[in-house]
N, C-alpha and C positions, 0 to 999 in steps of 0.2 A: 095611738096617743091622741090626747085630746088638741086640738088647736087651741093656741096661747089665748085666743079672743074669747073663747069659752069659760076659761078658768077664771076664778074667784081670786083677788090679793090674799094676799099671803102663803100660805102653807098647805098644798092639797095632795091626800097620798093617792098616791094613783093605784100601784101594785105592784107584790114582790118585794118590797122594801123600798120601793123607789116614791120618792117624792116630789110633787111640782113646784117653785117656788115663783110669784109672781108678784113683781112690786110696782111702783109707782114713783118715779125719783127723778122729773125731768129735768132736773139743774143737774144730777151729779156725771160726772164721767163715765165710771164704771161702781159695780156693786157687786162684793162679792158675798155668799152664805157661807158664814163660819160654821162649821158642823163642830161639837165639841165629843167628847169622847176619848177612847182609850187613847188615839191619835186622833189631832187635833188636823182639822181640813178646810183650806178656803176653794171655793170651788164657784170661779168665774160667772157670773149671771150674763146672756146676751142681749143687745140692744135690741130693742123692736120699736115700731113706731110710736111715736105721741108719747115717748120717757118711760115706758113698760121697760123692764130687765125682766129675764125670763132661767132658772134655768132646775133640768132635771136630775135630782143628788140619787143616786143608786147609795141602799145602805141609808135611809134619812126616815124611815117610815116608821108606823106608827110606832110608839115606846111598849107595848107592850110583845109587840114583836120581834125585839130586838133581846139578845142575851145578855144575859148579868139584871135582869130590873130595868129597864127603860135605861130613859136619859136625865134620871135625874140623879143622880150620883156626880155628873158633870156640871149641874147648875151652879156649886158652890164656884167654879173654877171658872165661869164665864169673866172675862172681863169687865167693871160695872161700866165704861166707858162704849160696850160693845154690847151691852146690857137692852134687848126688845123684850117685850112682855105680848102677846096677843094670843085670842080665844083660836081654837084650832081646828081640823075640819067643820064639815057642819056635824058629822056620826060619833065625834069622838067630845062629849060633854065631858068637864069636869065632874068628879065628884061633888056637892052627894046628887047632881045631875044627871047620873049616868045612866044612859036608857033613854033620853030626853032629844031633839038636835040642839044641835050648840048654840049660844046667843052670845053678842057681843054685848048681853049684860049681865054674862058669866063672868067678864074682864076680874072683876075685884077679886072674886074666888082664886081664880090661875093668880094672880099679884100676891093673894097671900099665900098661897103654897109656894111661890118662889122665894118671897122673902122668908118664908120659912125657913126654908134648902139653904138658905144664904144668911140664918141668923140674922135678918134685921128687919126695923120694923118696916111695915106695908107703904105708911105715909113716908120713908124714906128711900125706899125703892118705888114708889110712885116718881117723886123728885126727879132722880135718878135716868129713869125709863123715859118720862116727858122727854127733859134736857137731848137725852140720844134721837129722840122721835122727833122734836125742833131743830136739832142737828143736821140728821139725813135728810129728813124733806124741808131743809132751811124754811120753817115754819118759825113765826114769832112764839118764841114761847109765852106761856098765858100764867 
């Protein structure tokens, strides 16, 4: 396993199905990963030092690996309240990027495939996504 200090925020799959998640949240208490799917799973993140949560989901890896079509058949069902939006490893580009590594100014592409999934528009699940994202890292929103 990779040491927590090496990994990249957010989403990184390691192997086997298994994924690393790492955040940034030093005001909050705890933080859990809602994994959605056929059954629905919060799965406790641990404290590490200077506000990192850390934690490793078995079964969270990459969507094309997983049965039935990825995970997006679960988007429509995320909570919008619970609702994150972000670009994902760096080997796994969005379409029509794929083959490329990932950039975090793929962001709009993933926002409009979710709002897709989710029937609504982009500049409304933008709103949306912020609000949650000023929320968790009690960030002013802009």
């Amino acid at each position: 396993m990779q040491s927590n200090a090496n990994l990249p925020l957010g989403a990184t799959y390691s192997s086997h199905g298994n994924c690393d998640f790492l955040v940034w949240a030093p005001r909050a208490k705890n933080v859990d990963v809602h994994i959605l799917g056929a059954e629905d799973r919060f799965c406790p993140m641990s404290f590490l030092p200077r506000g990192y949560f850390h934690a490793r989901v078995r079964g969270a890896g990459r969507a094309e690996e997983s049965p039935g079509g990825g995970h997006r058949p679960a988007v429509p069902l995320a909570p919008a309240d619970r609702l994150m939006v972000a670009t994902a490893p760096p080997y796994l580009a969005p379409d029509p990027y794929g083959g490329r590594s990932n950039d975090p100014a793929y962001l709009p592409r993933t926002l409009e495939v979710v709002a897709g999934l989710r029937h609504q528009e982009p500049a409304a699940l933008s709103a949306i996504v912020s609000a949650n994202s000023a929320r968790l890292f009690r960030l002013p929103l802009l």
